[in-house]
KEGU-39544 format. One record per residue (C-alpha): x negated, y negated, z; residue in one letter; residue number from 1. Coordinates in steps of 0.05 Angstrom, whole numbers. Example, Ala and Ser with C-alpha at 12.3 -4.5 7.8 and 13.67 -1.06 7.14 Angstrom:
! residues 2
    east   north      up  lumvex  dokol
    -246      90     156       A      1
    -273      21     143       S      2
This chain:
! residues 685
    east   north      up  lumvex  dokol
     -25    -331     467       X      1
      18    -273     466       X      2
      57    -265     539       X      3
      27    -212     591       X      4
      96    -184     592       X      5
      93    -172     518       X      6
      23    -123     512       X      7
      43     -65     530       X      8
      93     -69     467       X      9
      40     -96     418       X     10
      -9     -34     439       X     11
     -38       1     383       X     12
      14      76     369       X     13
     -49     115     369       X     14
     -51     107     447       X     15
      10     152     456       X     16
       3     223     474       X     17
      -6     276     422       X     18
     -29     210     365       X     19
     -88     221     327       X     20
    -114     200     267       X     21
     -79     251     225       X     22
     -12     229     246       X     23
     -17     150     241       X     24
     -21     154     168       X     25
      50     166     160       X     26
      69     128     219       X     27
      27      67     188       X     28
      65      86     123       X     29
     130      78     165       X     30
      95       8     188       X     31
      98      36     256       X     32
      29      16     281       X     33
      51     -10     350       X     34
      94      17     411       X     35
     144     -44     394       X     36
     150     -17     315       X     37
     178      53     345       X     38
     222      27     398       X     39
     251     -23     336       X     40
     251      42     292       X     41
     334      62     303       X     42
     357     124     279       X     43
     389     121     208       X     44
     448     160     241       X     45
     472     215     288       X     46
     479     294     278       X     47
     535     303     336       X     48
     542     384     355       X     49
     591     418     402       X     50
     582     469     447       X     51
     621     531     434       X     52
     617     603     489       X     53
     633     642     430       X     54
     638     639     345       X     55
     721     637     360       X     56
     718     568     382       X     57
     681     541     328       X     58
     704     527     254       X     59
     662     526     198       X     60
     623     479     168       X     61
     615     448     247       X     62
     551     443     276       X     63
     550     470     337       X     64
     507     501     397       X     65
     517     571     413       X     66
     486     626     454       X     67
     464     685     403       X     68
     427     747     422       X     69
     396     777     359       X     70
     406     851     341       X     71
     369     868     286       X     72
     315     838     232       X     73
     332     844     163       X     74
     271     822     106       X     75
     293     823      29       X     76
     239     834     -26       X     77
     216     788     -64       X     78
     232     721     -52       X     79
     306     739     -23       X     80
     316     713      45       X     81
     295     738     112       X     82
     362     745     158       X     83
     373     754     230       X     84
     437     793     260       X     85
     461     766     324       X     86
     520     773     367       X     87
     555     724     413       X     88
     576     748     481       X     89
     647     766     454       X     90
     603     814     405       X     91
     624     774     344       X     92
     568     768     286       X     93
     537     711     261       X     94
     476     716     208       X     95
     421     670     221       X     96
     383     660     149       X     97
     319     637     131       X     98
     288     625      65       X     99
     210     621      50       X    100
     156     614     104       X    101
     207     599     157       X    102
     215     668     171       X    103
     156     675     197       X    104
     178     625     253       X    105
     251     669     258       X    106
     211     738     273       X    107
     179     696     337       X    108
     237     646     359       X    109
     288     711     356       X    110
     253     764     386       X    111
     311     834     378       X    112
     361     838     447       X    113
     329     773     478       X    114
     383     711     488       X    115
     371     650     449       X    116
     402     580     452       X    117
     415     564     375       X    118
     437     491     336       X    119
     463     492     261       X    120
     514     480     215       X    121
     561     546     210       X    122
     584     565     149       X    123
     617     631     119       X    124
     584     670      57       X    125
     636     728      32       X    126
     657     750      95       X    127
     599     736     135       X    128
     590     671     183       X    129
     516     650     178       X    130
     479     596     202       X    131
     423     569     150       X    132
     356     553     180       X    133
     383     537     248       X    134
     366     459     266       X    135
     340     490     335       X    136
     317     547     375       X    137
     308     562     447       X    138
     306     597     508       X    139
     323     543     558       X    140
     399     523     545       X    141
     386     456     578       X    142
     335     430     529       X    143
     382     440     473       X    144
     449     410     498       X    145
     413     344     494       X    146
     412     356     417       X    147
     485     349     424       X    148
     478     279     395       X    149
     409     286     358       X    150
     379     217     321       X    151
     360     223     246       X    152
     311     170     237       X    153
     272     151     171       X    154
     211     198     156       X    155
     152     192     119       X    156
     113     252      87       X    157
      84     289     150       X    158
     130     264     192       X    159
     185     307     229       X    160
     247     298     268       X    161
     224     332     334       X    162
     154     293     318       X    163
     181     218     312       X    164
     234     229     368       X    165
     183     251     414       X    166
     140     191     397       X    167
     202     149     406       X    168
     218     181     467       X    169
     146     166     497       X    170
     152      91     481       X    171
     226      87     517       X    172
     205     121     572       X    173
     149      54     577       X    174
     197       2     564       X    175
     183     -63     600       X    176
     240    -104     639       X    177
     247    -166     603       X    178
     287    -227     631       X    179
     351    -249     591       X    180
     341    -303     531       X    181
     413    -293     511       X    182
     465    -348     552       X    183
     499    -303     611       X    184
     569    -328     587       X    185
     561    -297     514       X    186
     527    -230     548       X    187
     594    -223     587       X    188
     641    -248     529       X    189
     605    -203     480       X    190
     599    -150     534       X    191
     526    -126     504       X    192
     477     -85     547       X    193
     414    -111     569       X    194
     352    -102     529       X    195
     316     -50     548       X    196
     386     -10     565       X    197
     404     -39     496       X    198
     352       2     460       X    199
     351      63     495       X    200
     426      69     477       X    201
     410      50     408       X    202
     363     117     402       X    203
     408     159     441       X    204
     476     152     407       X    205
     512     110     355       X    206
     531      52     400       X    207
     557     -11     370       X    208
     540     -58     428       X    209
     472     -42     431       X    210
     467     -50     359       X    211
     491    -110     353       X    212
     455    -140     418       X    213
     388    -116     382       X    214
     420    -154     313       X    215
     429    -214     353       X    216
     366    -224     390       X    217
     331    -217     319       X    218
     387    -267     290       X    219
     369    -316     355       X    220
     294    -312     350       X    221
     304    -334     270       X    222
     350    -395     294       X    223
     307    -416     350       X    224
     250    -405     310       X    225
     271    -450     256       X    226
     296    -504     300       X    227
     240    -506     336       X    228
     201    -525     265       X    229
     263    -573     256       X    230
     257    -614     325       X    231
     180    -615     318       X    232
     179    -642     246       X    233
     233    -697     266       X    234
     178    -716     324       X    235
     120    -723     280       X    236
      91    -785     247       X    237
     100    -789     167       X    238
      86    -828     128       X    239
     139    -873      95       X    240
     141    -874      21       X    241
     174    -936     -15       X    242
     156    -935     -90       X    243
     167    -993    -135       X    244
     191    -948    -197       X    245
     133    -974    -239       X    246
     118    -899    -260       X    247
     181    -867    -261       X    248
     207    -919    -313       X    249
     150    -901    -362       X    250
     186    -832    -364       X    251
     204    -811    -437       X    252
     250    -752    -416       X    253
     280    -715    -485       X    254
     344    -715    -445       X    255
     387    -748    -397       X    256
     391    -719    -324       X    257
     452    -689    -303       X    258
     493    -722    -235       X    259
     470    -666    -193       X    260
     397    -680    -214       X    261
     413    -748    -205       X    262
     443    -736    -137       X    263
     388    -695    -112       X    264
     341    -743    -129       X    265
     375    -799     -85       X    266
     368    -754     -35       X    267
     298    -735     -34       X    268
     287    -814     -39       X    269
     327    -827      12       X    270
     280    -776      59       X    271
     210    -800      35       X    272
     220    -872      64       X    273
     243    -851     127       X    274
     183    -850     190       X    275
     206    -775     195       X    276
     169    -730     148       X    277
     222    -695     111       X    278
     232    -628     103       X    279
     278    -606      42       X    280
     312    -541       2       X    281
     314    -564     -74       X    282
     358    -504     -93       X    283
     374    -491    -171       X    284
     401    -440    -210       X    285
     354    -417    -275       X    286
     347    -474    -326       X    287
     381    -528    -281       X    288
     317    -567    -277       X    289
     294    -568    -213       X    290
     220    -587    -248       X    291
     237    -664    -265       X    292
     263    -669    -199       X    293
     209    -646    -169       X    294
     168    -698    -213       X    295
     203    -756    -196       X    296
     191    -743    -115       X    297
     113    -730    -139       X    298
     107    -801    -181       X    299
     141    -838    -116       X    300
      88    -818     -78       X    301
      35    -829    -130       X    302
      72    -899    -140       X    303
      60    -907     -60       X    304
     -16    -898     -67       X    305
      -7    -830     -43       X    306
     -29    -754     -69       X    307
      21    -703     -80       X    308
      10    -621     -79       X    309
      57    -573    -122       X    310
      40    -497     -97       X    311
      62    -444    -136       X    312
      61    -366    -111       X    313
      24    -338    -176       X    314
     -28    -365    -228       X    315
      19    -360    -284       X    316
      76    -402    -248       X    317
      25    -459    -231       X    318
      -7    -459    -302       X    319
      62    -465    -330       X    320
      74    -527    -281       X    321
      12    -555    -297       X    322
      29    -553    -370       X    323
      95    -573    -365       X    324
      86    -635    -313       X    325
      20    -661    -361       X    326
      78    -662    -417       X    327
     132    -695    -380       X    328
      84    -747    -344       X    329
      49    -766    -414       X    330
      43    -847    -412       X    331
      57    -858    -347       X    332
     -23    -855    -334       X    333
     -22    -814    -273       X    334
     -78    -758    -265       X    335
     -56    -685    -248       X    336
    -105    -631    -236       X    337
    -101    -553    -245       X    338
    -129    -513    -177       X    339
    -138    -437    -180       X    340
    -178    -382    -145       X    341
    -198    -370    -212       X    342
    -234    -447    -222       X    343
    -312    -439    -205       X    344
    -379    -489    -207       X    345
    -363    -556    -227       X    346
    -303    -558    -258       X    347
    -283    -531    -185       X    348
    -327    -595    -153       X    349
    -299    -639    -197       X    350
    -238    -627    -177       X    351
    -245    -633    -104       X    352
    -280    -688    -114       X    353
    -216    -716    -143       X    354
    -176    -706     -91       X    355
    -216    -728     -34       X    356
    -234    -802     -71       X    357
    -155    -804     -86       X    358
    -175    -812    -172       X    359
    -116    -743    -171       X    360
     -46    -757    -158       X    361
     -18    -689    -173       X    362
     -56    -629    -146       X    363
      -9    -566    -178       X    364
     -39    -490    -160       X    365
     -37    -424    -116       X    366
     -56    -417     -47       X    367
    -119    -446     -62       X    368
    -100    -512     -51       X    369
     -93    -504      16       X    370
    -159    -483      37       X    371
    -211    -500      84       X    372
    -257    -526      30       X    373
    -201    -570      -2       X    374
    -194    -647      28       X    375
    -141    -697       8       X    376
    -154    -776       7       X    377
     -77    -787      36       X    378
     -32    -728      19       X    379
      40    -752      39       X    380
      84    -704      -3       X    381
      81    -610     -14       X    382
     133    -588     -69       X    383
     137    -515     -50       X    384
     153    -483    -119       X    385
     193    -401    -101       X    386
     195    -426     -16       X    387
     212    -349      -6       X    388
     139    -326     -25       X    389
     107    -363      24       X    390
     112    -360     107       X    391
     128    -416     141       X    392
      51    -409     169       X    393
      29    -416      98       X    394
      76    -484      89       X    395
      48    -506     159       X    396
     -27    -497     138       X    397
     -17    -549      81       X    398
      22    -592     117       X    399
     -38    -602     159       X    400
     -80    -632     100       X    401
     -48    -700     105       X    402
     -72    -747     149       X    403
       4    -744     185       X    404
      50    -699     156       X    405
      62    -692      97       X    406
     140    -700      75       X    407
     156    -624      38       X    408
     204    -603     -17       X    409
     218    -535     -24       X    410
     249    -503     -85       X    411
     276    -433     -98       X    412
     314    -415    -167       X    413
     339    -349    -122       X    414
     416    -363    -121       X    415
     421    -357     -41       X    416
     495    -340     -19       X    417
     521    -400      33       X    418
     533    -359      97       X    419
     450    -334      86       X    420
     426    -405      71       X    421
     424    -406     150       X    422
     382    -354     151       X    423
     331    -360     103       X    424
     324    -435     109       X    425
     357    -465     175       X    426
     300    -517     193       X    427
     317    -556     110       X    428
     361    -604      95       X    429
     393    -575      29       X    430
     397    -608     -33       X    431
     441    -565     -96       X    432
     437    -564    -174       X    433
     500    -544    -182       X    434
     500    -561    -254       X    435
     469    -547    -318       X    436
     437    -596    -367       X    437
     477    -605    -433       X    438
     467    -561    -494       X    439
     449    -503    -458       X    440
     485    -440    -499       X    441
     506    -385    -461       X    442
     471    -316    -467       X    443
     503    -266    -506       X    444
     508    -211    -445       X    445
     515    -145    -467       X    446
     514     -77    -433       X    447
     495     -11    -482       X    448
     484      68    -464       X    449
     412      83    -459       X    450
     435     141    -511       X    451
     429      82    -562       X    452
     345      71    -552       X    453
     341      80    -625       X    454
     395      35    -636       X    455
     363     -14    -598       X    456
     296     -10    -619       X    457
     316     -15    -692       X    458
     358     -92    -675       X    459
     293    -115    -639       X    460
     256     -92    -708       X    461
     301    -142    -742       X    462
     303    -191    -697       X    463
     219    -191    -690       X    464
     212    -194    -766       X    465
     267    -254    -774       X    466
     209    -293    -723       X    467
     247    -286    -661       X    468
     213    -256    -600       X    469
     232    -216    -541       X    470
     222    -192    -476       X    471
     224    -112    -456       X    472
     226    -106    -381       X    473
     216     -36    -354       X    474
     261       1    -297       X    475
     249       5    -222       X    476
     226      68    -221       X    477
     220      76    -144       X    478
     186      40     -83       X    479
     119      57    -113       X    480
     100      -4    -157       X    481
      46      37    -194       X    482
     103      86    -211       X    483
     136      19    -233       X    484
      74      -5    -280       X    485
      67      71    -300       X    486
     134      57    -344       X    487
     124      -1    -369       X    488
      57      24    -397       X    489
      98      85    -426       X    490
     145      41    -458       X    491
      90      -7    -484       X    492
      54      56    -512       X    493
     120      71    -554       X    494
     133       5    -576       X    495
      60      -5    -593       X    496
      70      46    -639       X    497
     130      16    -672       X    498
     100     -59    -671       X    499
      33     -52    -662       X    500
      -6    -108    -642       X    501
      48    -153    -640       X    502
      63    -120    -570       X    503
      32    -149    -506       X    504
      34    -114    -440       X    505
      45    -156    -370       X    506
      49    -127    -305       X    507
      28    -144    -223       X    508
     -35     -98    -221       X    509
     -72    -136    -276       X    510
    -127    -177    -267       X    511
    -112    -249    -271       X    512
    -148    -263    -337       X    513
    -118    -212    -376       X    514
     -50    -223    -352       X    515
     -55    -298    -366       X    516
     -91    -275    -438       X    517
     -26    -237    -444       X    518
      22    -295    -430       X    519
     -18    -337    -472       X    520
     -14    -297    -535       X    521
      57    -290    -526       X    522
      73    -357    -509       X    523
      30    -384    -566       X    524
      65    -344    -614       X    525
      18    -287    -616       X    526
      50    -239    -599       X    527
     119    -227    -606       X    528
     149    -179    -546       X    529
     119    -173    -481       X    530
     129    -116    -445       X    531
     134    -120    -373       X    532
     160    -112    -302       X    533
     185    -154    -259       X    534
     128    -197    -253       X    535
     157    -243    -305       X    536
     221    -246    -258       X    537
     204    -319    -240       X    538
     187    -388    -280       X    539
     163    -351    -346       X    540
     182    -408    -390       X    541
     170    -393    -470       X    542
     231    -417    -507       X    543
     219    -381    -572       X    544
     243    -320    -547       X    545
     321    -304    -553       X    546
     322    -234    -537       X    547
     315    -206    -473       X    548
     321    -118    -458       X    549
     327     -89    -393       X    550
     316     -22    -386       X    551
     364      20    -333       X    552
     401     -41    -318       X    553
     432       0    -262       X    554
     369      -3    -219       X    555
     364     -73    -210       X    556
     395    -124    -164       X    557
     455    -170    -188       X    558
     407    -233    -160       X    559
     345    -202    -207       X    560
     383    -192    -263       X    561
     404    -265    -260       X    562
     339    -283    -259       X    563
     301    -239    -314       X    564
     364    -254    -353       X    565
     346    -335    -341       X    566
     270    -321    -389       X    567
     319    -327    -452       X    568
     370    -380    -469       X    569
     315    -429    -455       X    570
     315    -471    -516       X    571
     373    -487    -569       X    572
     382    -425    -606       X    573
     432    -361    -593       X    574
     394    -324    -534       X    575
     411    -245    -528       X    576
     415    -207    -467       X    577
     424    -117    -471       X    578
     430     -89    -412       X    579
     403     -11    -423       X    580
     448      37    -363       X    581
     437      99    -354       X    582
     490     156    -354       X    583
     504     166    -277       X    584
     529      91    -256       X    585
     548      91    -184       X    586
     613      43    -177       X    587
     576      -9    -150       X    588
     526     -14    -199       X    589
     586     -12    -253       X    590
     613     -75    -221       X    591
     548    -102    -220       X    592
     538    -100    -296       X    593
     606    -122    -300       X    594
     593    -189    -275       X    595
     538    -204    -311       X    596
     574    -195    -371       X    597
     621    -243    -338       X    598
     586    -301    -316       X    599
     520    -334    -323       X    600
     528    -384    -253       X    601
     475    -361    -207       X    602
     508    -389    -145       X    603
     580    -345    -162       X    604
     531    -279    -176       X    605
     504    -290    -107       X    606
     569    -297     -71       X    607
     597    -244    -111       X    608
     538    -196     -97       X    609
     545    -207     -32       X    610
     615    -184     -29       X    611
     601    -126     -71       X    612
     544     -96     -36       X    613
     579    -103      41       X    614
     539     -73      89       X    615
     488     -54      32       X    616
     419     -72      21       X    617
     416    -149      -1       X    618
     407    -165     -76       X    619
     376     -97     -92       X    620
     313     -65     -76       X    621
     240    -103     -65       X    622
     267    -170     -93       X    623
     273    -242     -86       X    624
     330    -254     -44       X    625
     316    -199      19       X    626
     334    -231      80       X    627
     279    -235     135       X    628
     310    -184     176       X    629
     296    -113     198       X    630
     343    -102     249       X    631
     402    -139     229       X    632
     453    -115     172       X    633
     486    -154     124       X    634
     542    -144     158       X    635
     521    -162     228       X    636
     480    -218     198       X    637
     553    -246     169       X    638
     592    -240     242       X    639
     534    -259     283       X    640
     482    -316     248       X    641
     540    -376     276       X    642
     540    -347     343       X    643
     467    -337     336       X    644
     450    -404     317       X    645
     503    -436     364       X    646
     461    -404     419       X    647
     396    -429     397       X    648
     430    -501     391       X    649
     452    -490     466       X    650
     377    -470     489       X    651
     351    -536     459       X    652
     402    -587     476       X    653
     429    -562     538       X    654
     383    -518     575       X    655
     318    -556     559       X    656
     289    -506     503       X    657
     231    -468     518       X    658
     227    -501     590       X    659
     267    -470     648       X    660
     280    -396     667       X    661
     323    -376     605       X    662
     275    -417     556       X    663
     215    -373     596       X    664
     251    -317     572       X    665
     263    -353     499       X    666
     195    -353     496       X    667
     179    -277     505       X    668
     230    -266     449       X    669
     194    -304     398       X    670
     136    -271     404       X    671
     173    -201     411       X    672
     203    -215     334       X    673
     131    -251     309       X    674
     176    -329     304       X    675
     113    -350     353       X    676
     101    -405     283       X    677
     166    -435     327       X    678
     121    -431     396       X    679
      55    -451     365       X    680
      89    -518     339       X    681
     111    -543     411       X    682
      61    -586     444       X    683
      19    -540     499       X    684
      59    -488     467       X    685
């Protein structure tokens, strides 16, 4: 249960004064739903305005607070704009301008010969200084010196400034005293605020301690967090799995394994037979084979006597495994089953009834493999397939289907940078295909104008009619993913008309039949471009096609491009990758495209990307590869994760973990940043 201490926080927004239904829609859009959302909502940034006694002090293009007593009202016709002619108290004019409906507002804010407190930008037009829709307006000088440092923060649409700082300021004013969970010597070494005094700088001015105290107890709660899942997995009873090879040497693999694959494998082996249940990152760049590795920890524990589960995060991914794990395991008699939300009546039955006699060794499917209704005879080993789609909660729920727990692989084809590895997975031991299987050819990278569409178009026309096929993948058009799917069912209108039905069309609002009917024609042969999003991002494996387009390049992450890029160059003929930019390429996103031209190793794009972007937004925009942080920058992830997760190390192993005064206070700070998975896995925690 959530700490006393805490529910105040965790109260609904709609309690606060002045919040009705009207205006929690765009608060809920903002994912502000609870006091503790606002007071973690910082400002974006800081308008900072001087106060000047007269126009002589102040320079233009300064914003700046000034006492203004208008003198006349002036309305254009037509649409012109409505202006207001005021003095200062040295008699020097400034024009206060309003465009639209605002005026309205100007003829009551200024009344004619009555003093008014006013906050904008001053500029000059001709001869005249003007201020343009002052920021501001009052009576009461008081009230508007403290918008001498005013907070911008995010909006949503019916959201204003004065509205979502005076919902902020409501929450402040209710801010709890919390005890300290950070160690007293780092607090003075670091010389950070406390935390309530932390945020209420945070909202009041751009304050670099406070921000970075607020970075850190996110950064902390992730490393504790994590630990915490670390110590209590090391403390559980697995179950130890010594196979006797008798499967794995009926493999008939088409190709050797490469030493990383080899390497990995020892390790994973090397895990399984230990009491301990292990707990493992299989990372691999695109193509490196992470899928035979995978298969050779699945047929030790079927060699064991023991079940093993492979979930994947969509239907598409886990069909693919399915197919591709029946085909590798051929002849080595072991039964693997197929278990969708999709799978009804007694196929469904059948199935279950599989896996609770033990007659399945290999359960591979989505999410429902894990519930309720499903029963193992002895499940002793979870691959994970894409770790970064599922919570930790998820993981935990089917690691509760063994009998003891289960030992779990992981596996993420995201190329992770090494200083985030920390962050994303700090509770894993970390195994790395650093190396790609033999008589892979490298993709043909190229980066073309979108100017040259027709261009384009016409070498896909050739390359369709020689028997080749090829993907299309469609621009992020915003945050909206039905703005997303709106282009790529523009573009698969056009190329319909070009190709008719040799066209298929794939994106994340489909129903699941007809977006597996989709994959299936194309990966059957079917049909011979599939137009998509980025739905096909991860594990679409159809080796026929060589030629892969990407529309507006520019809009995509460096770590996504990698990985749409990784759907060609699957098998052993010349794979083609155009990158379509548009005309306005920001340097960043020039650099970007410049690398992929570059190099094809996932692990260098990641570091590189990570260099590139700075204090950016990780990997690009709503993609594989976001870090699991709202509060904490790139930046301040970079300087503070070590110090972060040296101070969770201390809490354990020197002050006791979650047991004393500062682990009391530990414990309030998991729940604050939702890491209570860390809490819940403590015993009578």
């Amino acid at each position: 249960m959530r700490p006393d201490e805490l529910n105040s926080l965790f109260t609904e927004t709609d309690a606060l004064e002045g919040v009705g239904p009207k205006l929690m829609r765009p608060l809920e859009k903002l994912g502000l739903t609870r006091l503790r959302d606002v007071a973690y909502h910082l400002p974006d940034r800081f308008v900072e305005r001087r106060a000047v006694a007269d126009l002589d002090e102040a320079g233009v293009g300064e914003n700046i607070i000034i006492a203004l007593t208008p003198q006349k009202h002036s309305a254009s016709g037509g649409r012109g704009p409505f202006r207001v002619i005021a003095e200062d108290e040295k008699g020097n004019i400034c024009t206060l301008t309003y465009f639209g409906r605002a005026s309205y507002t100007a003829k009551k804010e200024l009344p004619v010969g009555e003093k008014r407190w006013v906050a904008g930008r001053l500029d000059q037009y001709g001869q005249m200084l003007q201020i343009v829709h002052p920021e501001h307006v009052s009576s009461d000088s008081s009230s508007l010196l403290a918008q001498a440092c005013e907070p911008i923060y995010a909006l949503s649409e019916g959201l204003t400034q004065p509205r979502i700082a005076g919902i902020a300021a409501q929450v402040l004013a209710q801010l709890p005293q919390l005890p300290e969970w950070i160690d007293s010597g780092l607090m003075d070494r670091m010389e950070w605020p406390a935390w309530r005094d932390a945020l209420l700088l945070a909202h009041k001015g751009a304050n670099a301690k406070a921000r970075d105290r607020l970075a850190f107890d996110e950064l902390l709660a992730n490393s504790l967090a994590l630990m915490l899942v670390r110590e209590s997995n090391r403390s559980q009873s697995g179950t130890p799995l010594h196979g006797d090879g008798r499967l794995r040497d009926k493999l008939q693999l088409p190709f050797s394994l490469t030493g990383a694959q080899k390497r990995s494998i020892a390790e994973i082996e090397g895990d399984m037979v230990q009491d301990a249940p292990m707990l493992r990152l299989l990372q691999g760049d695109v193509g490196s084979g992470k899928t035979v590795v995978a298969l050779s920890a699945m047929l030790l524990a079927a060699e064991s006597g023991a079940q093993a589960a492979m979930l994947a995060p969509t239907e598409i991914l886990a069909r693919q495994h399915f197919n591709t794990l029946v085909k590798m395991a051929a002849g080595t008699g072991v039964e693997i089953a197929l278990l969708t939300g999709r799978d009804k009546g007694k196929p469904r039955e059948s199935i279950l009834m599989g896996l609770l006699d033990g007659s399945i060794d290999i359960v591979v499917g989505t999410h429902a493999i894990f519930q309720d209704t499903v029963s193992y005879k002895e499940l002793a080993l979870v691959v994970i397939d894409e770790q970064h789609r599922f919570g930790v909660g998820q993981r935990l729920m089917l690691a509760r289907k063994g009998r003891r727990a289960p030992h779990t692989l992981a596996m993420t084809a995201t190329p992770i940078p090494r200083t985030l590895t920390l962050a994303q997975y700090g509770e894993m031991d970390v195994s790395r295909l650093d190396e790609m299987p033999p008589g892979r050819q490298p993709i043909d990278t190229r980066v073309l104008s979108v100017d040259r569409m027709e261009d384009v178009v016409g070498a896909l026309s050739r390359h369709l009619a020689g028997g080749g096929q090829a993907y299309w993948v469609c621009p992020m058009v915003s945050e909206s993913e039905s703005d997303d799917i709106a282009a790529a069912e523009a573009r698969f209108a056009a190329l319909a008309e070009h190709f008719g039905d040799d066209v298929a069309l794939v994106h994340g609002q489909l129903k699941s039949e007809l977006k597996d009917a989709a994959m299936e024609k194309f990966a059957g042969g079917e049909a011979k471009l599939l137009v998509a999003t980025t739905v096909i991002e991860v594990g679409v494996d159809v080796p026929g096609a060589t030629l892969m387009v990407i529309e507006q390049a520019e809009r995509f992450g460096l770590a996504q491009l990698h990985q749409l890029r990784g759907r060609v160059g699957r098998g052993s003929d010349k794979s083609v990758c155009l990158l379509l930019r548009g005309d306005a390429l920001s340097e960043t996103a020039r650099k970007r495209l410049a690398l992929m031209r570059e190099t094809q190793d996932g692990f260098r794009l990641a570091e590189e990307d990570l260099e590139l972007r700075g204090g950016g937004e990780l990997l690009g925009t709503r993609q594989s590869g976001d870090t699991p942080f709202n509060i904490a920058s790139l930046e301040q992830i970079q300087t503070l994760l070590p110090v972060a997760h040296n101070d969770a190390r201390l809490l354990i192993e020197r002050d006791g973990g979650l047991k004393g005064d500062r682990g009391e206070a530990a414990r309030l700070l998991l729940y604050l940043f939702e890491r209570d998975w860390g809490v819940q896995l403590l015993r009578g925690g």
